[in-house]
N, C-alpha and C positions, 0 to 999 in steps of 0.2 A: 863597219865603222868608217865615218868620212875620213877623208885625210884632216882636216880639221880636227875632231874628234881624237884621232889617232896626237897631232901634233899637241893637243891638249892636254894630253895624259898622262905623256912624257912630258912636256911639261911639270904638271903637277907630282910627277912620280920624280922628277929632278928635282923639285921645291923642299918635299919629306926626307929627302936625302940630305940635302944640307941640312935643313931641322938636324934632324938625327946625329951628321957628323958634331955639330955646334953642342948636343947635348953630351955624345961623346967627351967631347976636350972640356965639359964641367956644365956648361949651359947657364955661366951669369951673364953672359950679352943677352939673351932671347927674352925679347918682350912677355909681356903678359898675354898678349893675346894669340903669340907665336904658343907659347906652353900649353895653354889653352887646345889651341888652333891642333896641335900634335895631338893632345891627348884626346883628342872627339876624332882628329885620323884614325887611329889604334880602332877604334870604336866602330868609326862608316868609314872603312876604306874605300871607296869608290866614289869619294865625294873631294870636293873642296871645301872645304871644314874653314876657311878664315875668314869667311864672312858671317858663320853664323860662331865662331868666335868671338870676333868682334859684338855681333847682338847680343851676347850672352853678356858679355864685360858692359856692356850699355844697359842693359837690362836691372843687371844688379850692384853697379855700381860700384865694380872692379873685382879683382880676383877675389879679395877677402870675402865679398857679399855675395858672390856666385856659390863659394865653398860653403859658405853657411846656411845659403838656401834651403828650403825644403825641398823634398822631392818631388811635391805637385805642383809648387811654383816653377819649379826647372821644366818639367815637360810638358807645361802649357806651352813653352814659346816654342815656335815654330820651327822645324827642321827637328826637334827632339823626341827621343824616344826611350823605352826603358833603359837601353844599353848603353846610350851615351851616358845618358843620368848617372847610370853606375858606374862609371869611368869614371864622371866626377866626384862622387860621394865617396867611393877607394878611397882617393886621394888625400879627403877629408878625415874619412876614420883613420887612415894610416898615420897623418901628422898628427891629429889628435891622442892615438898610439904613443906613438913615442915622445910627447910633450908630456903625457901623466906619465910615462914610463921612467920617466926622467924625476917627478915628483912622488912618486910612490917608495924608488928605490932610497932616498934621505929622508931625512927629520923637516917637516914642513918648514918648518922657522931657520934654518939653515938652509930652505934653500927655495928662499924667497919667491928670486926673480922666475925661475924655473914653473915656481906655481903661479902666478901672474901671465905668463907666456902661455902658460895652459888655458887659462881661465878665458882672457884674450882671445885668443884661438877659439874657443868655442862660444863666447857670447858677444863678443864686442859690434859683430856686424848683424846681428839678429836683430832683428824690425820692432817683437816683440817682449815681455819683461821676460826672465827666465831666474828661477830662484834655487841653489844648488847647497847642499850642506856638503861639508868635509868632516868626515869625521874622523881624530886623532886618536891612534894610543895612548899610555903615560909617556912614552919614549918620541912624542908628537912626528909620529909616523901615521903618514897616510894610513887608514883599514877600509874606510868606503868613502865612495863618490857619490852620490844620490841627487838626482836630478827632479826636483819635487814638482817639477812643472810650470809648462810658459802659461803667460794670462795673454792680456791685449798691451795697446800701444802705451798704458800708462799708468799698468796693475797683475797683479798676481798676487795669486792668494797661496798662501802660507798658514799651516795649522797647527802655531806653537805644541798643545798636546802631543802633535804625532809627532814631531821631531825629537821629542824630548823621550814619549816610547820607543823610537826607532832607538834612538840613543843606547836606552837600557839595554835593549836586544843587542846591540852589536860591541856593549860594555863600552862604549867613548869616555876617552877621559877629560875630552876638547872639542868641540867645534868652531869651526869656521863656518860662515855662514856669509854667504854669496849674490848678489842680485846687481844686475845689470838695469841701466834705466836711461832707455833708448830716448826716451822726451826729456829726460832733466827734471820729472814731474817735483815738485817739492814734495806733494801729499805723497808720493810712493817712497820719499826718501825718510818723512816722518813715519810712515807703517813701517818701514824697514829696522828703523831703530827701533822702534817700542816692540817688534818682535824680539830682537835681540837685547833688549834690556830686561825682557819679561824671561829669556832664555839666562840669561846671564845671576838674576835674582832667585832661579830656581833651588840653588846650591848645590845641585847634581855634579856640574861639571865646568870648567872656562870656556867662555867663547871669545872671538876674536872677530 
């Protein structure tokens, strides 16, 4: 190793060090790209990791849209690899964790925002439509989560029938019924209601 090389190193092994003490004392000063920047360190330690920090937050258009990425969009971009990817996605499932952990443990309807912050967290920055049911006890406690599947940029299909046998299966006495809409499409906002009025007309059960 040159002497360059050498002064380099320590360099950057001083940089992670401050990282680290900054996350120590709480870690609300450290940018987005610095938290970034550490958590792909953890991953390729032998690297300087803040530049392809930085591309990664450019890439998907900030923290929110990097976490909600998919996994083969993330390791297309350059410098990435299985390992960092799963650094990232950790992070992902573990705040997603404890966002439903937090709405499973009450009654949905008491505890609104909780489920919102969930919901948010998992679709708000996704590119394409994604259509989720909740399904409630009589005591409108969460019982399942069910993630019916993403379509394209301005549709997802949704199969009143099956929602409403899954229903019976898991005896719902409620659902809620979910879909994010990345374009603002009208036509996905009209299919979305006329699912949910057809679901609501059934007289199985409430939705919301």
């Amino acid at each position: 190793m040159t002497e360059k090389d050498e002064r380099a190193s320590q360099d950057g092994a001083g940089h992670r060090a401050r990282l680290r003490q900054r996350l120590a004392e709480g870690g609300d000063g450290l940018l987005d790209h610095e938290l970034i920047e550490y958590l792909l360190a953890l991953a390729i330690p032998r690297r300087d990791t803040k530049p392809l920090a930085r591309l990664l937050l450019r890439e998907f258009g900030g923290i929110g849209g990097l976490m909600a990425a998919d996994w083969q969009a993330i390791i297309r971009v350059p410098g990435m690899g299985d390992t960092s990817v799963a650094a990232i996605k950790i992070v992902q499932a573990t705040a997603l964790r404890m966002l439903r952990n937090d709405v499973a443990e009450r009654p949905v309807l008491g505890s609104w925002q909780a489920l919102l912050d969930y919901l948010r967290a998992d679709m708000a920055y996704l590119h394409v439509e994604r259509v989720r049911v909740l399904h409630l006890n009589s005591r409108n406690m969460l019982i399942r989560d069910e993630n019916m599947g993403d379509g394209s940029i301005d549709q997802a299909a949704i199969y009143t029938r099956e929602v409403i046998k899954r229903a019976m299966e898991l005896g719902s006495a409620a659902l809620i019924l979910v879909h994010n809409h990345p374009t603002r499409s009208i036509r996905s906002r009209w299919s979305t209601h006329k699912h949910a009025e057809t679901l609501a007309n059934s007289g199985i059960f409430g939705i919301a």
